[in-house]
C-alpha positions in Angstrom: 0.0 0.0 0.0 1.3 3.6 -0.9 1.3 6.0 1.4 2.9 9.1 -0.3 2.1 12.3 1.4 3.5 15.4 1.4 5.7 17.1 4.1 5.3 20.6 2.9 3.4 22.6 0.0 4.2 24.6 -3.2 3.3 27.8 -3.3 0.1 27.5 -4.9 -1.2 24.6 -2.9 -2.2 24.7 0.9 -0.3 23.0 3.2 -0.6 19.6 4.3 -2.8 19.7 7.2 -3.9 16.1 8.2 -6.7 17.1 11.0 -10.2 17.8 11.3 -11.3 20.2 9.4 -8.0 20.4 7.6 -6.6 19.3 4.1 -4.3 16.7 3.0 -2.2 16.6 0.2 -1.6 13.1 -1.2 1.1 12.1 -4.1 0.1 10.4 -6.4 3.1 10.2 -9.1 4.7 11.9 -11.3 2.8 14.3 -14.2 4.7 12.5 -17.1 1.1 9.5 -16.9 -1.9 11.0 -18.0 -3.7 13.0 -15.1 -5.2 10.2 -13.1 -8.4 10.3 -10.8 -8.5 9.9 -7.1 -11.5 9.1 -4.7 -12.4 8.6 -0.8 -15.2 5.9 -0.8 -17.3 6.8 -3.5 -17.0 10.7 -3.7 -14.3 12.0 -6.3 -11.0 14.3 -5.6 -10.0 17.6 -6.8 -6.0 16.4 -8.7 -3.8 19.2 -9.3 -0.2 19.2 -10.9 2.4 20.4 -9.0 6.3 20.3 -8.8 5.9 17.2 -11.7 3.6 15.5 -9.5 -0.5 15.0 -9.4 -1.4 15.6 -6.3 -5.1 14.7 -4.6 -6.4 17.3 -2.3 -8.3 15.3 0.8 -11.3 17.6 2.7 -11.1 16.1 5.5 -14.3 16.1 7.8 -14.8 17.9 11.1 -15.9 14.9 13.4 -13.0 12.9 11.9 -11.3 10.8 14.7 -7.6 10.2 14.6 -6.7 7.1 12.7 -6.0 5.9 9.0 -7.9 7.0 6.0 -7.6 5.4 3.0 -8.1 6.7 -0.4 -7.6 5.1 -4.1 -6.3 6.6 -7.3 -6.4 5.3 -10.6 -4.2 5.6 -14.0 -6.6 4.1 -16.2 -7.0 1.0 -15.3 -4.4 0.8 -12.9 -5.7 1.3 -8.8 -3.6 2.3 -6.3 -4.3 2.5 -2.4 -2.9 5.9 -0.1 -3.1 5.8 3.4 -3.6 9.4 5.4 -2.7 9.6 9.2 -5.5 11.7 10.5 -3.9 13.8 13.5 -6.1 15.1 16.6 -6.8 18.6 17.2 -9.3 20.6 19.5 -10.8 23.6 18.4 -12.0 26.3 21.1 -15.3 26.9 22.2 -17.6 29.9 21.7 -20.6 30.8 23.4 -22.9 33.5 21.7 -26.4 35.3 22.6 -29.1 35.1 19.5 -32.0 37.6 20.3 -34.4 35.8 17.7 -35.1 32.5 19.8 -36.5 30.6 16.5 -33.4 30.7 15.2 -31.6 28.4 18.2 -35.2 26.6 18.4 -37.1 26.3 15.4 -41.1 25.4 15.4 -42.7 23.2 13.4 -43.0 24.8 10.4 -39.4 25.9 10.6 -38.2 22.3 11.0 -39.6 21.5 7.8 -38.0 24.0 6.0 -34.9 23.7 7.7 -34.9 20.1 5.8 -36.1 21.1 2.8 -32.7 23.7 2.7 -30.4 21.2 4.1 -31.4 18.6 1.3 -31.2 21.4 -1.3 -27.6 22.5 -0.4 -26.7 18.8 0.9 -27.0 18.2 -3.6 -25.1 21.4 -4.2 -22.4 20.5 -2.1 -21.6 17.3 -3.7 -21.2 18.7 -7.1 -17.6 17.9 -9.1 -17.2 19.4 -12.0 -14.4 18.6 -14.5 -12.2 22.4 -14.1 -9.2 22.6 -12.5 -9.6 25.3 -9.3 -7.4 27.4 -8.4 -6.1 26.4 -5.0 -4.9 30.1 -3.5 -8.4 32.0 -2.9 -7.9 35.7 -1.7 -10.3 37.2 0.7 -13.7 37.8 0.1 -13.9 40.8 1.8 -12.2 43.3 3.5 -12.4 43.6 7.5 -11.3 41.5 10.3 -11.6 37.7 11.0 -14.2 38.1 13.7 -15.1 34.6 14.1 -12.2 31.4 13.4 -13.0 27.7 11.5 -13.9 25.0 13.6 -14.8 26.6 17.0 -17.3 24.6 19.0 -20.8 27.0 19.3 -23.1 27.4 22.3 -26.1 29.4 20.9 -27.6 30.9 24.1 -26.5 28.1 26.4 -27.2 25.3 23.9 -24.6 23.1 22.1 -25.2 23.5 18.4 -23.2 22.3 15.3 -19.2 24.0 15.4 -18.4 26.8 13.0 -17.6 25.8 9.6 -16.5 28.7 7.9 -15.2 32.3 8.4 -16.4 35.3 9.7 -15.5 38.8 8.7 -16.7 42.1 10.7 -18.0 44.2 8.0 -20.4 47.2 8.2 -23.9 46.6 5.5 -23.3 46.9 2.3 -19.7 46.4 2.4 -18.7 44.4 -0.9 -18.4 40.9 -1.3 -16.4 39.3 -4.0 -15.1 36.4 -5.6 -12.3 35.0 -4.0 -11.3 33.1 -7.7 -12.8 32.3 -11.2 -15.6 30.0 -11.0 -19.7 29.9 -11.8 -22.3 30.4 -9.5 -24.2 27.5 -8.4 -26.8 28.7 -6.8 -28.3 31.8 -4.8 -31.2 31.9 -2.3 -32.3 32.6 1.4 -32.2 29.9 4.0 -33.5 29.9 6.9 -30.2 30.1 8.7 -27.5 31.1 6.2 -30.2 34.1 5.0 -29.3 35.1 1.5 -26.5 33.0 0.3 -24.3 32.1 -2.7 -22.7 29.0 -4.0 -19.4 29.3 -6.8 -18.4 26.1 -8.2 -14.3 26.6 -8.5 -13.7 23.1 -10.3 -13.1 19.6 -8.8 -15.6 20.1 -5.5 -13.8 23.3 -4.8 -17.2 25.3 -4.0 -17.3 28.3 -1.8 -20.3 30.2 0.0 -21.0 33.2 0.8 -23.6 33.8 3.6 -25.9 36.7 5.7 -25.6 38.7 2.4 -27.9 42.2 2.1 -28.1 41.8 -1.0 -27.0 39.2 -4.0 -25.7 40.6 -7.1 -25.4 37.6 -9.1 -27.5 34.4 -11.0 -27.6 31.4 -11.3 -25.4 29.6 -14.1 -22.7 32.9 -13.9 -19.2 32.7 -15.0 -17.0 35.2 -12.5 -13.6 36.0 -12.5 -11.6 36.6 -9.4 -12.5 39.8 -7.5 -16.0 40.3 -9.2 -18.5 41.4 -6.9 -21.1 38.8 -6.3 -23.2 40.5 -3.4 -22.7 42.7 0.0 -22.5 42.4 3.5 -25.3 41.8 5.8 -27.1 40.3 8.9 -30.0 38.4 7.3 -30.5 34.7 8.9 -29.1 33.4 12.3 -27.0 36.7 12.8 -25.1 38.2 15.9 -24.8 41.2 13.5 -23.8 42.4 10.2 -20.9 40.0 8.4 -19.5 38.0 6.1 -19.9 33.6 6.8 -17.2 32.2 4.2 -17.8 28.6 3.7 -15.2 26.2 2.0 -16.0 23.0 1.1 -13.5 20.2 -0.6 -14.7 16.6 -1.9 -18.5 17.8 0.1 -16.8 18.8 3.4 -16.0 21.9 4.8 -12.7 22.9 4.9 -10.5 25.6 7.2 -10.5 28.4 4.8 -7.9 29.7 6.0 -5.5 27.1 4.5 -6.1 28.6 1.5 -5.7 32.1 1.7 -4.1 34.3 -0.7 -0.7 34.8 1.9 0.6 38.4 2.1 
């Protein structure tokens, strides 16, 4: 069994970050063999060329425990296994006060849509298209990183599901724009996210964009990095006005941090 990971990263790749949450970046051989495919169980992984290599970008999911995963890669016809050692890693807690107390417990008729929303973007999510993202994603928009990936929530003394994204302090109406090239997916307002937007970056690199004022974009939309694609707001389960930035990788949300734009 192979087990070819990487110690370090190129520049345009994130770094290898074998935790919950995090990213990992598998070798699978070198880029003289047509591009091969890669997946974890039966959902598919972005491959990228680097350095003469292909290498498989992992998502790895937040309740991972420590262990082995194993994922396969093929050059045509020929399967290969790769073992990942999954590293442990707490994330800290956060405990916040939401004034609107249907959005930490629903009723009935909330429920119901709450499902309806999570089966919708549960099927955007898993999308894979066939383009090649770009793996170094500047900043949506401009303020400070309020909120971190990963932190463990407490909505007005109840546990609730840990943060999976980004947060930037932002006043209304502050711009929010593509981080790279990509097309949008989808646009709506949820119950929780409020008015949101999906961008389909190639490979299951997909990004959202969430609380929004306003959207400024359709459905089916090519964008190139730094077009605006909405602004700044509180709408949904909201503290206050801000970006959420989502990442997700091979349908799992990913630190987006690890792939940042660095200075």
């Amino acid at each position: 069994m192979a087990s070819l990971l990487l110690a370090g990263s190129a520049l345009a790749l994130p770094p290898h970050t074998p935790v919950p949450g995090g990213i990992a970046l598998i070798d699978l051989g070198s880029d003289r063999q047509p591009a091969p495919s890669a997946q974890w169980g039966e959902q598919p992984l972005a491959v990228v060329r680097d350095n003469g290599r292909w290498i498989a970008l992992l998502g790895i999911p937040l309740d991972t425990l420590p262990g082995e995963l194993e994922i396969r890669s093929f050059f045509g016809s020929t399967a290969s296994d790769h073992s990942v050692a999954i590293r442990p890693h707490n994330y800290p807690e956060q405990r916040l006060t939401i004034k609107d107390q249907r959005k930490v417990d629903p009723d009935p008729d909330d429920l119901a849509r709450i499902a309806r929303e999570k089966a919708h973007t549960e099927a955007i999510k898993a999308k894979f298209s066939k383009d090649r993202p770009d793996t170094v994603l500047h900043a949506p928009a401009d303020g400070r990183l309020s909120s971190r990936f990963g932190l463990r929530r407490i909505f007005n003394g109840q546990p609730r599901n840990p943060h999976n994204g980004l947060d930037f302090a932002a006043p209304t109406g502050a711009p929010v724009r593509a981080p790279a090239a990509g097309t949008v997916l989808d646009t709506g307002e949820y119950f929780f996210n409020g008015n949101t937007v999906f961008i389909d970056h190639g490979q299951g690199l997909i990004s959202a964009y969430m609380h929004l004022s306003r959207i400024d974009v359709r459905e089916g939309q090519r964008l190139a990095r730094g077009d605006r694609i909405g602004a700044v707001g509180a709408t949904g389960r909201s503290t206050g006005p801000h970006l959420h930035w989502t990442v997700i990788l091979n349908n799992t949300a990913v630190n987006p941090e690890l792939l940042l734009k660095r200075p």
